[in-house]
C-alpha positions in Angstrom: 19.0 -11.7 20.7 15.2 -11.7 20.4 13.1 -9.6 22.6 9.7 -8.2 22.7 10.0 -5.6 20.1 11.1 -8.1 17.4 7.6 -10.4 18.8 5.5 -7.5 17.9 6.5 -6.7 14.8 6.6 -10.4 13.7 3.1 -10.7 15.1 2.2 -7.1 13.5 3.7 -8.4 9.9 1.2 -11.0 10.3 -1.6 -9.0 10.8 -0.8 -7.2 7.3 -0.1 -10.7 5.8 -3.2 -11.8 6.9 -5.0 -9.0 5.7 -3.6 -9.1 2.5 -4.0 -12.6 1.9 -8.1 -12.5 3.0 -9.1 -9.0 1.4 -6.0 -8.3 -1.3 -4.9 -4.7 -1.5 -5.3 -2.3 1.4 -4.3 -4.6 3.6 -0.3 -2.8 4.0 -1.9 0.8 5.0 -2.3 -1.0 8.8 1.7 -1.4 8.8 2.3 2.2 10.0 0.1 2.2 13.2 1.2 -1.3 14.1 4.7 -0.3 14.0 3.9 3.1 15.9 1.5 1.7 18.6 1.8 -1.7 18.9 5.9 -2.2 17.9 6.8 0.9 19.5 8.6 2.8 17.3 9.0 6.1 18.6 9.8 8.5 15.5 6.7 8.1 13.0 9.4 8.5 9.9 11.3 5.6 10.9 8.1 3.7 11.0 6.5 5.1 7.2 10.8 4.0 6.2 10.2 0.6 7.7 6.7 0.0 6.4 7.6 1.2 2.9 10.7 -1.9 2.9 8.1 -4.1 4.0 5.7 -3.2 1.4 8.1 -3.2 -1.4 8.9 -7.0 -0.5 5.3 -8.0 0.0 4.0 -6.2 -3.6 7.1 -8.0 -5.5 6.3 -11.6 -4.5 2.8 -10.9 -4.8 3.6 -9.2 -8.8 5.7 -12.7 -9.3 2.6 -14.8 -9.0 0.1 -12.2 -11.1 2.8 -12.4 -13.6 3.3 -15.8 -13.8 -0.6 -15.8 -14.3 -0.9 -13.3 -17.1 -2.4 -10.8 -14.6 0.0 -7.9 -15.5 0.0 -5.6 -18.5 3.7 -4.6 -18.5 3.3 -1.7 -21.2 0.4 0.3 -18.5 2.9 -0.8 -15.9 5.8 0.8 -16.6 3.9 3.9 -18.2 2.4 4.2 -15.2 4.7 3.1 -12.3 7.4 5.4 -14.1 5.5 8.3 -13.7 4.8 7.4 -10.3 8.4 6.5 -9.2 8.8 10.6 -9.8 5.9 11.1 -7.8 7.3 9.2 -5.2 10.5 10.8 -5.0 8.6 14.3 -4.7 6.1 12.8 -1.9 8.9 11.0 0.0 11.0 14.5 0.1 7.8 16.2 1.4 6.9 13.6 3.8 10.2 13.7 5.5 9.9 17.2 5.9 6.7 17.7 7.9 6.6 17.1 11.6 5.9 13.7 12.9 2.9 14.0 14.6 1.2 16.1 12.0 2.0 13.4 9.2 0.5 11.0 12.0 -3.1 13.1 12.1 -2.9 13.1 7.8 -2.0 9.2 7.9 -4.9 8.9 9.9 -7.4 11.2 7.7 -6.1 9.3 4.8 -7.1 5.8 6.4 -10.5 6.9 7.2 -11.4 8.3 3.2 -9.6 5.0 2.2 -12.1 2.8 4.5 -15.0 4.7 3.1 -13.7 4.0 -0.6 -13.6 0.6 0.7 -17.1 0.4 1.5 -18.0 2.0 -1.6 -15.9 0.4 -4.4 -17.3 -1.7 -7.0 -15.8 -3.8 -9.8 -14.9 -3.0 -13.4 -16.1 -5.4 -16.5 -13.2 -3.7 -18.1 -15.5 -3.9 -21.4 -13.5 -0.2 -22.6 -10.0 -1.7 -22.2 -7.3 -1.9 -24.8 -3.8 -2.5 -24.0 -0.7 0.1 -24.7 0.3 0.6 -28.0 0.9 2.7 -31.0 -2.5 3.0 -31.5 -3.5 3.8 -27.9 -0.8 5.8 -26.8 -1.9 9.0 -27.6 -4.9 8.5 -25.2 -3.7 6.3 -22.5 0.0 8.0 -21.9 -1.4 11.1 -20.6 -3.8 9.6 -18.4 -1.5 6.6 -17.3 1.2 9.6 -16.7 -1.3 11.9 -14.9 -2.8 9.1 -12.3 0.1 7.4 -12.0 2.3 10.7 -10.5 -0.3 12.2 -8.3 -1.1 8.2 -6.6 3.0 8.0 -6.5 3.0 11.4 -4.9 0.8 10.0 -2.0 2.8 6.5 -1.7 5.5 8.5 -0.9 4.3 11.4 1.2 3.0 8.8 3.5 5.0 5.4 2.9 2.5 3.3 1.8 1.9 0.6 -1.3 -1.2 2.6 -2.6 -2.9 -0.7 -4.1 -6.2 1.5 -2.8 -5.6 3.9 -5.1 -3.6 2.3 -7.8 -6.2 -0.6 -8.7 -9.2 2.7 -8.9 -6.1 4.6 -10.9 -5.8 1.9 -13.4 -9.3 1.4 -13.7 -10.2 5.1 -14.4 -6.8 5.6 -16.8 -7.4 2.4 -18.8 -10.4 0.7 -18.5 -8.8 -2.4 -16.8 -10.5 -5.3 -15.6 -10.6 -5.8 -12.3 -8.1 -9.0 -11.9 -5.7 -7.3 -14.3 -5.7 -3.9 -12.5 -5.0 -5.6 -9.1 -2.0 -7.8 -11.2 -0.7 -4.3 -13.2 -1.0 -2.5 -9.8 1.9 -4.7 -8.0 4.5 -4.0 -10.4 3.8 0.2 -9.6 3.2 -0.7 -5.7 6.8 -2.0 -5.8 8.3 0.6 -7.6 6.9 3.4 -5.1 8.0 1.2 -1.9 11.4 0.4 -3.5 11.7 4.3 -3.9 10.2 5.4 -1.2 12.4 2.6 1.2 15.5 3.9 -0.4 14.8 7.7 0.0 14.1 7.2 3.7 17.1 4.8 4.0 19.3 7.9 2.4 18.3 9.7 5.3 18.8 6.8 7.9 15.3 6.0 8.4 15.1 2.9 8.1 15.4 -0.2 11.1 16.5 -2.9 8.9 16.3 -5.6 11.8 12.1 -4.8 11.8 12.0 -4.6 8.8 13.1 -8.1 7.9 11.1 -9.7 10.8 8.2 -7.6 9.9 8.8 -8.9 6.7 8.6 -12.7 8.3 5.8 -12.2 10.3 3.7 -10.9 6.8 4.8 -14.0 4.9 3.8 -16.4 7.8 0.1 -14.3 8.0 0.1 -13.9 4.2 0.2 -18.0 4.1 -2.5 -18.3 6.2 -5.0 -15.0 5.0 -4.7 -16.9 1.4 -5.9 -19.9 2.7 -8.7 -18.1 4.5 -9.3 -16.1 1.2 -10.3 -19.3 -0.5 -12.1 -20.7 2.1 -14.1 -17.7 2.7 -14.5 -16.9 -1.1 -18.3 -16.7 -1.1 -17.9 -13.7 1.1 -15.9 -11.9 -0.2 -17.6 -8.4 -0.1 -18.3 -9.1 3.8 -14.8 -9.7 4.6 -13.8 -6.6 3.0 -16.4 -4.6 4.9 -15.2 -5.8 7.9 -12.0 -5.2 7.3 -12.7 -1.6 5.7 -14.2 -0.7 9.4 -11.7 -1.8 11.4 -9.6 0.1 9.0 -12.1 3.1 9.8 -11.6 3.0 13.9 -8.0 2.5 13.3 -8.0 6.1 11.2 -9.9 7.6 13.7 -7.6 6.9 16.6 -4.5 8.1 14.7 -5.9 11.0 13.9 -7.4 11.8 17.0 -3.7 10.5 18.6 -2.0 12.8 16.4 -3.9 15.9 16.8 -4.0 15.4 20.9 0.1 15.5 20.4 -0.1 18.2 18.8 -2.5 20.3 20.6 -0.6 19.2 23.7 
């Protein structure tokens, strides 16, 4: 039977879609407070499980579409995304372990440094890039292997898709252009979700029945924020500014919600 709970996180999924679909990646890091403050879910673990099945989902029709378009260099994505998935595994482990409410107040510091790299990130010409191969290996692999397990580490620890910090990751490891960072970067932010979903759903952290309306509700807004995207192409850099500080006051009063619970 549908109730309220299953409205919110159908109109919360859309809110994500639509974020994602006007701005690109970032957009999933709101899926955790939504499902906390606005959903209601009371245990902040069952809400990083659920927002990690959501992102997984969201990042592999996304990577079907960059691939279909040539967007996604398969040789840095499974390099990297491999290296993250044990990264993942670690962070997931760790996450699960720390109370609640402290991973709350570090969720929220994390959303505030991402809104400021928001503000002050800038495109790549990717003029330095060469793709993965027997000539490159021996300088890309250990950079790829590095970057991708540390950003892995933190898509698990705190249940989010990391396009933040993978399309930067890429960028720094391989000297990607932009489009094809943001295309490579799908196939590793589904890789950490997928892992990170299934080690919370191991440990029965997971509400399935949000999930897949959640899920709904960020196709639906996904629809819509792409159409907006294109609309609104010519401002681009505003839309992401606006959406970096709302992602900023958001940080701030997770943080400041989970240290009050704590303190308490």
């Amino acid at each position: 039977m549908i109730g309220p709970t299953d409205f919110a996180a159908f109109g919360s999924g859309s809110l994500v879609g639509l974020a994602l679909g006007m701005v690109g990646g970032g957009g999933s890091i709101l899926a955790v407070p939504l499902l906390v403050y606005v959903v209601g879910v009371a245990s902040p673990h069952v809400a990083i499980g659920t927002s990690a099945v959501a992102v997984a989902a969201s990042a592999f029709a996304n990577l079907v579409a960059h691939a279909r378009a040539g967007n996604v260099r398969w040789p840095c994505a499974a390099v990297f995304t491999g290296a993250g998935v044990v990264g993942a595994i670690l962070g997931a482990m760790l996450g699960k372990a720390l109370d609640g409410q402290k991973l709350l107040a570090l969720f929220g510091a994390l959303m505030i440094a991402v809104a400021v790299a928001m503000f002050l990130r800038k495109g790549a010409d990717g003029a330095g890039f060469r793709p993965l191969d027997a000539a490159s290996a021996g300088r890309l692999t250990p950079r790829l292997v590095a970057i991708g397990g540390a950003v892995g580490a933190l898509s698990g620890f705190f249940g989010i898709g990391g396009g933040f910090l993978i399309v930067p990751g890429l960028i720094l490891a391989a000297d990607m252009p932009m489009l094809l960072a943001i295309g490579t970067s799908l196939a590793a932010v589904t890789g950490f979700g997928l892992t990170t979903a299934l080690s919370y759903a191991w440990s029965g952290l997971v509400d399935w029945r949000l999930a897949f309306v959640f899920i709904a509700g960020g196709v639906a807004g996904g629809l819509v924020g792409a159409w907006v995207g294109r609309a609104l192409a010519g401002h681009k850099a505003a839309l992401t500014r606006v959406f970096a500080a709302l992602v900023l006051v958001v940080g701030l009063y997770v943080a400041a919600r989970g240290l009050f619970s704590l303190i308490a």
